[in-house]
C-alpha positions in Angstrom: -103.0 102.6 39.0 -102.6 101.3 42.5 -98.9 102.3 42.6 -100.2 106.0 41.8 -102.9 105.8 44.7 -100.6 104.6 46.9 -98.2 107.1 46.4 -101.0 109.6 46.5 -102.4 108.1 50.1 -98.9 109.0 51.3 -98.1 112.4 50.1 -101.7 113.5 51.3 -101.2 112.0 54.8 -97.7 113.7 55.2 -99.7 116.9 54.2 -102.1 115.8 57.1 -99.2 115.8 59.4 -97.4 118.8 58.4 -100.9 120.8 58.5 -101.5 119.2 62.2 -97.6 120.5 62.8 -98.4 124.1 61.7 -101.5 123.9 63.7 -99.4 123.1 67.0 -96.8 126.1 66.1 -99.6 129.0 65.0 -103.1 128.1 66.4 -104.5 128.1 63.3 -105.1 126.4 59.9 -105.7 129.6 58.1 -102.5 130.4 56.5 -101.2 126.7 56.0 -100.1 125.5 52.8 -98.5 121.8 52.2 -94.9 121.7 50.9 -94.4 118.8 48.1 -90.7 117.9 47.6 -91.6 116.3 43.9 -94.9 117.7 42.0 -96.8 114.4 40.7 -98.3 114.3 37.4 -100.9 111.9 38.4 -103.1 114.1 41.2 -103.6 117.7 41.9 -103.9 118.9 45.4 -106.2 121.2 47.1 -106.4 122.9 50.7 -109.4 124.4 52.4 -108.7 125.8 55.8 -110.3 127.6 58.5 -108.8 128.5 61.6 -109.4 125.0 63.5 -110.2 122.8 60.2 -109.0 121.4 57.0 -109.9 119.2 54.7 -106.8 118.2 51.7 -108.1 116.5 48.8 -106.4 114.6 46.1 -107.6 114.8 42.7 -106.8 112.7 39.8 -105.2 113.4 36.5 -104.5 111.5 33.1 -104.5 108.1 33.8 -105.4 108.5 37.4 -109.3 109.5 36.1 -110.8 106.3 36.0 -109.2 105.2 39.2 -112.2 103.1 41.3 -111.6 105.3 44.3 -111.9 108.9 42.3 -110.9 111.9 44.5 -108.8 111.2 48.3 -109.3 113.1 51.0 -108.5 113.5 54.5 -109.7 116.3 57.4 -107.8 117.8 60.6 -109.3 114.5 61.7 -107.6 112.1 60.5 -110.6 111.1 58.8 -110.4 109.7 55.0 -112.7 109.9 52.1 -113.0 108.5 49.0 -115.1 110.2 46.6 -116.1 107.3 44.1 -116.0 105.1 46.9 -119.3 102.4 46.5 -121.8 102.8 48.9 -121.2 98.8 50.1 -117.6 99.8 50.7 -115.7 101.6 52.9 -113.5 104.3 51.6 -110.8 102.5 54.0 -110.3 100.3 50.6 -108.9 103.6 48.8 -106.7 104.1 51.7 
């Protein structure tokens, strides 16, 4: 399972960055829409924008369900979250 997350903590921060990318180019979030080069079988991905915010989130599939660290996310921050993440441990251990 940690082969999966991994994989998963890089596809979503190279979302991060292409997001922060369009931003630069349009002035906006609004319209943006991550490109994946291979679809995984282990996550789904969704995108909420608004014009200077956006928040990508990872969500797990098949085997990936029981993973300790549940849903990945990560905002026009920078800023990670993990949704299953104990409250005595930072969600920096997902990522």
């Amino acid at each position: 399972r940690t082969i999966e997350r991994q994989e998963v903590v890089r596809t979503i921060d190279g979302f991060a960055k292409q997001a922060r990318e369009y931003y630069e180019d349009n002035a906006t979030y609004t319209a943006f829409s991550p490109t994946m080069a291979t679809p995984m079988t282990s996550y789904s991905f969704t995108t909420v924008t608004t014009p200077h915010s956006f928040v990508i989130t990872a969500v797990p599939l098949n085997d990936q369900l029981y993973d300790r660290c549940g849903e990945l996310s990560v905002n026009q921050l920078g800023q990670h979250h993990a949704s299953k993440a104990p409250p005595a441990h930072s969600s920096d251990r997902c990522w």
